[in-house]
VMD Tcl script that builds the backbone (N, CA, C; Angstrom):
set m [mol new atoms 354]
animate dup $m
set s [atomselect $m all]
$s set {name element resname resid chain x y z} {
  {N N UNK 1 A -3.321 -74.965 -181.103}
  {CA C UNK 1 A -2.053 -74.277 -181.021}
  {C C UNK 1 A -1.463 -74.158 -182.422}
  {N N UNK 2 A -1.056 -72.799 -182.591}
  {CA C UNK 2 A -0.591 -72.432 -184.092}
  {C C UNK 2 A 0.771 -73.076 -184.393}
  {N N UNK 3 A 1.579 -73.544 -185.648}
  {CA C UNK 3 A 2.569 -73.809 -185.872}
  {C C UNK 3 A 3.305 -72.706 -186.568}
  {N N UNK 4 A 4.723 -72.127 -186.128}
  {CA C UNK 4 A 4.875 -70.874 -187.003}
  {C C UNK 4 A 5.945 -71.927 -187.929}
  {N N UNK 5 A 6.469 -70.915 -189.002}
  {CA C UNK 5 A 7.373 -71.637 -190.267}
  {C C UNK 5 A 7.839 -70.164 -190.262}
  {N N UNK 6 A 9.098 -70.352 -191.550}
  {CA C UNK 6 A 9.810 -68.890 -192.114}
  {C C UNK 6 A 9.310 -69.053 -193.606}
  {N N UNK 7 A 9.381 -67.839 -194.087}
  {CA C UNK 7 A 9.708 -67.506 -195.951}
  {C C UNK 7 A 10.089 -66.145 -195.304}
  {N N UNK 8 A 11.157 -66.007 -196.961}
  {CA C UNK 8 A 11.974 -65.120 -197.178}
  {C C UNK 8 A 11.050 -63.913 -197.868}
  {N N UNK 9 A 10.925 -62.670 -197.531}
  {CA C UNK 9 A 10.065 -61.759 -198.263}
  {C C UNK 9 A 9.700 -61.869 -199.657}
  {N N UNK 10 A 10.849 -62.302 -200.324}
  {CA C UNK 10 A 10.931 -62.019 -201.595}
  {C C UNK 10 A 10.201 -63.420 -202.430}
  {N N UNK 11 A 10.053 -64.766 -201.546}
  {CA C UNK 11 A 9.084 -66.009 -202.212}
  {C C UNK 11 A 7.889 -65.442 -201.859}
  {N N UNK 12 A 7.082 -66.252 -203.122}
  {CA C UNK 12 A 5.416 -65.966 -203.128}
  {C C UNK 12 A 5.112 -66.085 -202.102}
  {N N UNK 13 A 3.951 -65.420 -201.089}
  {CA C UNK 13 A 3.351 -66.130 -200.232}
  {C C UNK 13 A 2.844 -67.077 -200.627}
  {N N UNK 14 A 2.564 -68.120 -199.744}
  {CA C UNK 14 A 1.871 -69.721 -199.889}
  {C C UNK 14 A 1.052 -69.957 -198.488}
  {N N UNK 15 A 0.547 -68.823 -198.123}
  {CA C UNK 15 A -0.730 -69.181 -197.361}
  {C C UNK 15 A -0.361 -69.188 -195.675}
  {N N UNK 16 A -1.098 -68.975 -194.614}
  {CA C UNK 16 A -0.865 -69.166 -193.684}
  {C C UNK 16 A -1.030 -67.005 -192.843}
  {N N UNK 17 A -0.930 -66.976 -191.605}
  {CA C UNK 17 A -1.331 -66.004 -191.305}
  {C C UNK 17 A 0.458 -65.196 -191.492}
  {N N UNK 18 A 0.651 -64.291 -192.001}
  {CA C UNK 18 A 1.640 -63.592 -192.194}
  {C C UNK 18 A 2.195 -62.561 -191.324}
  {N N UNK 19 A 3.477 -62.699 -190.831}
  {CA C UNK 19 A 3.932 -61.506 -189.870}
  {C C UNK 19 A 4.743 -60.774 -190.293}
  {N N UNK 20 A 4.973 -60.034 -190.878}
  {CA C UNK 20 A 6.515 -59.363 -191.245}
  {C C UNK 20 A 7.732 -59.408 -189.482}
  {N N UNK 21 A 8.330 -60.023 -189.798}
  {CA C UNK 21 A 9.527 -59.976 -188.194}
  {C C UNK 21 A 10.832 -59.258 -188.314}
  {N N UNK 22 A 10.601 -58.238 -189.179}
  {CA C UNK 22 A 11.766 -57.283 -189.350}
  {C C UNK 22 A 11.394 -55.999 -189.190}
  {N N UNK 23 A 12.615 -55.305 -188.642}
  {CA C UNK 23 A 12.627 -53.907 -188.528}
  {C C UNK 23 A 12.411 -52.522 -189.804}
  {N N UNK 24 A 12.692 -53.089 -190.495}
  {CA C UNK 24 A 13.014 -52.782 -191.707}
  {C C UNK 24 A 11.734 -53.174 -193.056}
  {N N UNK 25 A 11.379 -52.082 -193.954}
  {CA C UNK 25 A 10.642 -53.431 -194.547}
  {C C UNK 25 A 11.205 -53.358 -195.941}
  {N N UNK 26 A 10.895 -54.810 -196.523}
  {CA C UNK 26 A 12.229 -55.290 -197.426}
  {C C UNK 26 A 11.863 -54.409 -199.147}
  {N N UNK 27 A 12.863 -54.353 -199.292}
  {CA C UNK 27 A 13.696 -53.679 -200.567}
  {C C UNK 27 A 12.755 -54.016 -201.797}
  {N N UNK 28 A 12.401 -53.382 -202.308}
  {CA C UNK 28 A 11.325 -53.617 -203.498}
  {C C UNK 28 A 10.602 -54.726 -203.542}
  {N N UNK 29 A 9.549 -54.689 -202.219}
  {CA C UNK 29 A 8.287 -55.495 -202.425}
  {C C UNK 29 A 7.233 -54.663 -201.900}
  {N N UNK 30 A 6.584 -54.735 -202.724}
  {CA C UNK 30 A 4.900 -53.568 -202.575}
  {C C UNK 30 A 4.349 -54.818 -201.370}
  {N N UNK 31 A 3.781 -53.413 -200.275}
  {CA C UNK 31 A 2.662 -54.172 -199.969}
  {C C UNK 31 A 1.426 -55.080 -199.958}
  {N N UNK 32 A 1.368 -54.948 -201.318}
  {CA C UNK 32 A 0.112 -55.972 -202.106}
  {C C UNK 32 A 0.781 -57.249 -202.357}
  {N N UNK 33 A 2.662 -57.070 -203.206}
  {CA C UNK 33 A 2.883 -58.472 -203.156}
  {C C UNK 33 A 3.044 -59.132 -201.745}
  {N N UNK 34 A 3.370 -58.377 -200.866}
  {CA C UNK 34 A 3.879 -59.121 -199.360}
  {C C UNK 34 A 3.232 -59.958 -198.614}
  {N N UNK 35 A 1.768 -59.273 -199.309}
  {CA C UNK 35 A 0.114 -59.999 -198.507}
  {C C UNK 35 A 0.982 -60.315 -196.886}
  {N N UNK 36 A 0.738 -59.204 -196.375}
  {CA C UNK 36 A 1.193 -59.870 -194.847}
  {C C UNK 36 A -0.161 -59.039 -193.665}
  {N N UNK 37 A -0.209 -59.787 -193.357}
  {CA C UNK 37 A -1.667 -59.515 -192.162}
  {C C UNK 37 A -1.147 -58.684 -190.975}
  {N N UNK 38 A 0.468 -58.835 -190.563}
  {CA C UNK 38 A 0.932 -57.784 -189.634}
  {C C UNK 38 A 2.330 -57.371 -189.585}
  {N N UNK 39 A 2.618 -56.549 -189.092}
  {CA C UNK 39 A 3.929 -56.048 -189.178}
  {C C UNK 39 A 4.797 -55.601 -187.939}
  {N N UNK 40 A 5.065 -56.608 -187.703}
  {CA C UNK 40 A 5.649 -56.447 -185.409}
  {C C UNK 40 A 7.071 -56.295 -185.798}
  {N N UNK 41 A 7.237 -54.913 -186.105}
  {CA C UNK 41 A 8.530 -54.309 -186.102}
  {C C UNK 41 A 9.803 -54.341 -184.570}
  {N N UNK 42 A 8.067 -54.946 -183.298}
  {CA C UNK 42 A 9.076 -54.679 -182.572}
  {C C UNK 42 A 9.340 -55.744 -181.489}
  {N N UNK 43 A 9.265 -56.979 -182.710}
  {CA C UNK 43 A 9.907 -58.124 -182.357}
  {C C UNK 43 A 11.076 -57.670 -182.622}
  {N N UNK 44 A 11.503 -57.808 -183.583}
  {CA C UNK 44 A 12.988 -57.153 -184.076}
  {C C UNK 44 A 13.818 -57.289 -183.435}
  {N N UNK 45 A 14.713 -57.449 -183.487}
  {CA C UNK 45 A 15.932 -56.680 -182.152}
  {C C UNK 45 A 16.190 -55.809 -182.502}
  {N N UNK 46 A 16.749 -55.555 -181.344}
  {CA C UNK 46 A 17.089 -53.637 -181.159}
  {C C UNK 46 A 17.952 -52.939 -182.610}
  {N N UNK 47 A 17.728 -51.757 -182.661}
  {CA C UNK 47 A 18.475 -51.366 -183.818}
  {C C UNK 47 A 19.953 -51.545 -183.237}
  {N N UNK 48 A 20.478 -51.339 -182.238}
  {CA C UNK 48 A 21.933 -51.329 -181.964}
  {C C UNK 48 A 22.508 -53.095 -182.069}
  {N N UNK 49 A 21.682 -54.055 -181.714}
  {CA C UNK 49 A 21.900 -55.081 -181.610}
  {C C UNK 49 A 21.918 -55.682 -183.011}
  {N N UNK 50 A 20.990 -54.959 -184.086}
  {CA C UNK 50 A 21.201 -55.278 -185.649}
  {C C UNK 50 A 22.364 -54.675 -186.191}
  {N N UNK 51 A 22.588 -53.335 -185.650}
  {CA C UNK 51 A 23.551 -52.848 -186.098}
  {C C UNK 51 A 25.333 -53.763 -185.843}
  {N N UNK 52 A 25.228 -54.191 -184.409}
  {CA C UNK 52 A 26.414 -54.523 -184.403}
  {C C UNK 52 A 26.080 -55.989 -184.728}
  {N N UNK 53 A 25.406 -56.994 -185.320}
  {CA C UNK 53 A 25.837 -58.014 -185.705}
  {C C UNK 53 A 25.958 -58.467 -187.179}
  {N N UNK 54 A 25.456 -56.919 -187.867}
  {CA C UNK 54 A 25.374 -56.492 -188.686}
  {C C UNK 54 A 25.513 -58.180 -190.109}
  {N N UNK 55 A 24.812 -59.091 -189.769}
  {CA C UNK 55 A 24.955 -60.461 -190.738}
  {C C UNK 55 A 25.987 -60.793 -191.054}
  {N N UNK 56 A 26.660 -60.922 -190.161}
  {CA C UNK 56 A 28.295 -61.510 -189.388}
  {C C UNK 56 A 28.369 -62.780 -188.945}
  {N N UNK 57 A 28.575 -63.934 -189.810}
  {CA C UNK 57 A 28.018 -65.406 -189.109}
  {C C UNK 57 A 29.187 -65.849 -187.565}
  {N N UNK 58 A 30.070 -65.054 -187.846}
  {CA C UNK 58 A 31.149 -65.382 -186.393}
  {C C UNK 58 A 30.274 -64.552 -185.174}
  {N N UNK 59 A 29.337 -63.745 -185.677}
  {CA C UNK 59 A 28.679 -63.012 -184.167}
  {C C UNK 59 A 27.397 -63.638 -183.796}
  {N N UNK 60 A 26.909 -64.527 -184.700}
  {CA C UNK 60 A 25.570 -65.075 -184.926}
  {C C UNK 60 A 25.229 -66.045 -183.372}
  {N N UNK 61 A 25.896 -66.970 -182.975}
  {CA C UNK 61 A 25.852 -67.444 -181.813}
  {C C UNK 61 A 25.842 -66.352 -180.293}
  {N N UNK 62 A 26.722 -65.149 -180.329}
  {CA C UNK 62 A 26.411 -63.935 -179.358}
  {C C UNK 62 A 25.030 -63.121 -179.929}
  {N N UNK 63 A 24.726 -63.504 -181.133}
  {CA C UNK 63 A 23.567 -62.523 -181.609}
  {C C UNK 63 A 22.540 -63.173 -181.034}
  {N N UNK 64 A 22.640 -64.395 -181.079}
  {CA C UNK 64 A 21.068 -65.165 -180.303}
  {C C UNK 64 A 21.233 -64.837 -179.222}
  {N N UNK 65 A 21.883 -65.113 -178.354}
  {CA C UNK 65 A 21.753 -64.944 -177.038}
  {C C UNK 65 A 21.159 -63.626 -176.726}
  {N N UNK 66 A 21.906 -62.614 -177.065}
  {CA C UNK 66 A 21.708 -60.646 -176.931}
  {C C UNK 66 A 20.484 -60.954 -177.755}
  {N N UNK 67 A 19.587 -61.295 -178.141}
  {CA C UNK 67 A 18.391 -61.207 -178.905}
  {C C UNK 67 A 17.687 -62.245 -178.369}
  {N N UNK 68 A 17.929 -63.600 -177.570}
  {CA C UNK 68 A 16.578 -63.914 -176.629}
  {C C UNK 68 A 16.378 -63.460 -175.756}
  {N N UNK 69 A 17.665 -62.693 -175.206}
  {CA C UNK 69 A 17.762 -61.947 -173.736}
  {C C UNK 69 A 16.086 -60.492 -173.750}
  {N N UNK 70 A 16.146 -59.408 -175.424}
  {CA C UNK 70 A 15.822 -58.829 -175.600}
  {C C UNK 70 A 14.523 -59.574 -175.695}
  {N N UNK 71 A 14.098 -61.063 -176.181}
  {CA C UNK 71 A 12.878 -61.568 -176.231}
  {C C UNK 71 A 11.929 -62.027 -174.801}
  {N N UNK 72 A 12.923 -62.213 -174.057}
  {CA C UNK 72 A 12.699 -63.011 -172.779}
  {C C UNK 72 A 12.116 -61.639 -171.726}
  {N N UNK 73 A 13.110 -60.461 -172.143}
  {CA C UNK 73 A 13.201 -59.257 -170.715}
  {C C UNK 73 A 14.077 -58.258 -171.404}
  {N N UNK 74 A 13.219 -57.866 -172.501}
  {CA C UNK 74 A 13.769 -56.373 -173.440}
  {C C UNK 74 A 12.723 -55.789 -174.232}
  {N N UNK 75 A 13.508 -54.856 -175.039}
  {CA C UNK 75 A 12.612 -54.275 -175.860}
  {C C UNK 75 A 11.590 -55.329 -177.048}
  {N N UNK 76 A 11.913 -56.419 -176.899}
  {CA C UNK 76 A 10.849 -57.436 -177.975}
  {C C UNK 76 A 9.882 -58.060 -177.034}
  {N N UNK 77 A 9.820 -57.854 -175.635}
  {CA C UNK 77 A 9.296 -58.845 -175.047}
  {C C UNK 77 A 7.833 -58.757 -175.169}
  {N N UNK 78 A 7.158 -57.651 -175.362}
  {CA C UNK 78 A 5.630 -57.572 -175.190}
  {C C UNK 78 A 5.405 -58.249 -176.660}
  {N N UNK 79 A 6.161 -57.946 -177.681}
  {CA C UNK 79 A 5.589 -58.389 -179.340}
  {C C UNK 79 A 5.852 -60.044 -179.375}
  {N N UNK 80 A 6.699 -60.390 -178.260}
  {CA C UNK 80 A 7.215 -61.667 -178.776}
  {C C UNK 80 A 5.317 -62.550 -177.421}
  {N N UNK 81 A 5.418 -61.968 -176.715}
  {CA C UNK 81 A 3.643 -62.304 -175.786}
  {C C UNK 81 A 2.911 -62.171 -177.052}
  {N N UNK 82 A 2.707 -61.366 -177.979}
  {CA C UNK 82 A 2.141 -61.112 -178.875}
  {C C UNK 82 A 1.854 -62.288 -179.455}
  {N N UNK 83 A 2.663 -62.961 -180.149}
  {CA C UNK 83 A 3.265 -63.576 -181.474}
  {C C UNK 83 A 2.361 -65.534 -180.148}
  {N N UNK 84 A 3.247 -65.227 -178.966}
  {CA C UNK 84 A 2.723 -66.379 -178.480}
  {C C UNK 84 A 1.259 -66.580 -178.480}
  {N N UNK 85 A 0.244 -65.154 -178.054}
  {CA C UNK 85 A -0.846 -65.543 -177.955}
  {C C UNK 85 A -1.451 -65.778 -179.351}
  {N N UNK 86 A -0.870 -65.232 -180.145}
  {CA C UNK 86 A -1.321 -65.535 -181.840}
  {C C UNK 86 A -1.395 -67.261 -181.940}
  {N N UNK 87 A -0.263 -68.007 -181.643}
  {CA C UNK 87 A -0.298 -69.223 -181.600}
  {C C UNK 87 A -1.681 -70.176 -181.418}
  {N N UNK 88 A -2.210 -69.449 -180.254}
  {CA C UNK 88 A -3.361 -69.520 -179.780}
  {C C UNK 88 A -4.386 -69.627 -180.902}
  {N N UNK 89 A -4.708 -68.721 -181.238}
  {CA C UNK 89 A -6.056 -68.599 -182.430}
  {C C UNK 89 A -5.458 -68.839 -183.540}
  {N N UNK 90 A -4.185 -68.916 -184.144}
  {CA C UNK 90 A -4.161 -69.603 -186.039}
  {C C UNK 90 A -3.204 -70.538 -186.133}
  {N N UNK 91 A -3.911 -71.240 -186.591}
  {CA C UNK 91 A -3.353 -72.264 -187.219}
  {C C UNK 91 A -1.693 -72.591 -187.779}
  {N N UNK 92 A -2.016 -71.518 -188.947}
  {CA C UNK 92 A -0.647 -71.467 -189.596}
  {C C UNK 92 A 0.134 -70.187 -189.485}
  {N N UNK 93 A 1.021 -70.018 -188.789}
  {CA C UNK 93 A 2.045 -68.339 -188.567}
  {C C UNK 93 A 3.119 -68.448 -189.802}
  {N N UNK 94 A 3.323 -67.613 -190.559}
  {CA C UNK 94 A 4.269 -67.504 -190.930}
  {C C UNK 94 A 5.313 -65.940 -190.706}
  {N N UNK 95 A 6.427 -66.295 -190.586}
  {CA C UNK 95 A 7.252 -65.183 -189.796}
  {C C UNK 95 A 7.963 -64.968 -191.309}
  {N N UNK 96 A 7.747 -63.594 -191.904}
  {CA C UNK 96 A 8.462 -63.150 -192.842}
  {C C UNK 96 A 9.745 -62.430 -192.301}
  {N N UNK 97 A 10.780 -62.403 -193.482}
  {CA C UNK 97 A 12.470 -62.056 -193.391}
  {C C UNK 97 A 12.623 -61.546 -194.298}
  {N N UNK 98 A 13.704 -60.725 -194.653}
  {CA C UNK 98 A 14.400 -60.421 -195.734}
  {C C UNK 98 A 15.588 -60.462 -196.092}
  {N N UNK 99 A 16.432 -60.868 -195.169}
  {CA C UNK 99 A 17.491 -61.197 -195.758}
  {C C UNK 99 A 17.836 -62.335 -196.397}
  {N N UNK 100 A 18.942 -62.397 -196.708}
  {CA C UNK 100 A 19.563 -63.756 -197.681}
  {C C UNK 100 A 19.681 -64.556 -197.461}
  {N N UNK 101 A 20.675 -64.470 -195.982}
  {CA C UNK 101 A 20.964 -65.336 -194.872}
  {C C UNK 101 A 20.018 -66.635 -194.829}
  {N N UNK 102 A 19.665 -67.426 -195.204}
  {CA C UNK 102 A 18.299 -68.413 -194.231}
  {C C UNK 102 A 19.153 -69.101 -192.785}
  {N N UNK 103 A 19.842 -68.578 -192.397}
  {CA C UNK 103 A 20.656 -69.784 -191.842}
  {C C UNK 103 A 21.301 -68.477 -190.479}
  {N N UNK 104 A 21.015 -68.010 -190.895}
  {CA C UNK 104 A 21.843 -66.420 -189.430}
  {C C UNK 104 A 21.049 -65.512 -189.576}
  {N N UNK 105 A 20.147 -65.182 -189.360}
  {CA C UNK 105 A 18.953 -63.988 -188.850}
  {C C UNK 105 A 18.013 -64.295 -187.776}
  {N N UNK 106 A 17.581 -63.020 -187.725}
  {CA C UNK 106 A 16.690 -63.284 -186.610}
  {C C UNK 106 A 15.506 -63.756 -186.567}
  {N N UNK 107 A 15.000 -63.941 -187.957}
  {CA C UNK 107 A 13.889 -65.250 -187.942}
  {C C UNK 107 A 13.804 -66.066 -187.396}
  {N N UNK 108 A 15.308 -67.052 -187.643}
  {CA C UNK 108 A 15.733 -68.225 -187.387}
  {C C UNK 108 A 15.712 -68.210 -185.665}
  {N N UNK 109 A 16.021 -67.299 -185.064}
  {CA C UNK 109 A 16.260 -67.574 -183.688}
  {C C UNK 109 A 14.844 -67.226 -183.165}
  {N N UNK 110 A 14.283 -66.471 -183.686}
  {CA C UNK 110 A 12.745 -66.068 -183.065}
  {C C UNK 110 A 11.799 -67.495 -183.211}
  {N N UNK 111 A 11.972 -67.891 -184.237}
  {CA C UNK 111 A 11.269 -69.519 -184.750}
  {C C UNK 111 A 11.803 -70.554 -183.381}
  {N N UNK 112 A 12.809 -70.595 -183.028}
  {CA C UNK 112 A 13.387 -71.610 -181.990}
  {C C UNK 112 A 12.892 -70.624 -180.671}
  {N N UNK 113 A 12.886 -69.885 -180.652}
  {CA C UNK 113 A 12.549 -69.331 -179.345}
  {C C UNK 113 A 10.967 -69.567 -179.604}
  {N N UNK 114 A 9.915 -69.298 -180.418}
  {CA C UNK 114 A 8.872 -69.278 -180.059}
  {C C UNK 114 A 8.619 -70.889 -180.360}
  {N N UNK 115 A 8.924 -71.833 -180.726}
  {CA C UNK 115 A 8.625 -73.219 -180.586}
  {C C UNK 115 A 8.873 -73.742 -178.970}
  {N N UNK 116 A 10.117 -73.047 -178.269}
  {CA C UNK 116 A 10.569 -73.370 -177.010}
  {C C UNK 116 A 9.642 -72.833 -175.951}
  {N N UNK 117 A 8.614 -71.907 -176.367}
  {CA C UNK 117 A 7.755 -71.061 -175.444}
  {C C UNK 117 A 6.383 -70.999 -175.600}
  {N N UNK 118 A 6.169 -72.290 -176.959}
  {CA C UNK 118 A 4.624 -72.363 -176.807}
  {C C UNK 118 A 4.410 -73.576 -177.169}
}
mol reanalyze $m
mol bondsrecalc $m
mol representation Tube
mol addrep $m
C-alpha cells in the first residue's frame, strides 16, 4: 500500500510517483522541471467550488466539506478511485500543489481524505 505526501510545485522534486492535484497548472514551471508522471485535473474541485473559496482561510473548513462531498459523490469521485487504486501499485505518491497556502488547499484535504480511504 502506497503512502501519499504533498510538495508545493515550485520545490525540487525529491522522488516518489508524482501527481499534479490541481486544476490549473502552476505559473512558470516547464514541464521538464515538474517531472510529474500524471496530471488528474479532475481530482480538483469543481471550478465553481475553487472559485468561491477562492484561498479564503474563514471558508476553508466549508471548503473541505463541499470538496469531500465532490470526492465521496461528485465530479472528483472517479479520479479520487483513481488516486486510491494507485496506492495499490507505488510505493511513494506524491500529490503536487501550487499554491502558497500549505495549510488551506486542496491538497491538504485530498491527503486526509485519501489516508481515511485507503
Amino acid at each position: 500500500m502506497g503512502n501519499f505526501r504533498l510538495q508545493r510545485a515550485y520545490e525540487a522534486p525529491n522522488g516518489g510517483y508524482r501527481i499534479l492535484v490541481d486544476r490549473l497548472w502552476p505559473r512558470g514551471v516547464s514541464k521538464e522541471d515538474a517531472e510529474l508522471d500524471e496530471w488528474l485535473k479532475d481530482v480538483a474541485p469543481s471550478q465553481e467550488l475553487r472559485a468561491w473559496f477562492n484561498h479564503r482561510d474563514h471558508r476553508f473548513e466549508e471548503f473541505r466539506e463541499r470538496y469531500i462531498a465532490e470526492l465521496e459523490d461528485g465530479a472528483a469521485t472517479e479520479a479520487a478511485e483513481h488516486l486510491m487504486e494507485l496506492a495499490r501499485e507505488q510505493e511513494d505518491i506524491v500529490l503536487v500543489y501550487s499554491t502558497k497556502d500549505e495549510e488551506h488547499n486542496n491538497a491538504v484535504v485530498l491527503l486526509d481524505f485519501l489516508d481515511e480511504n485507503t
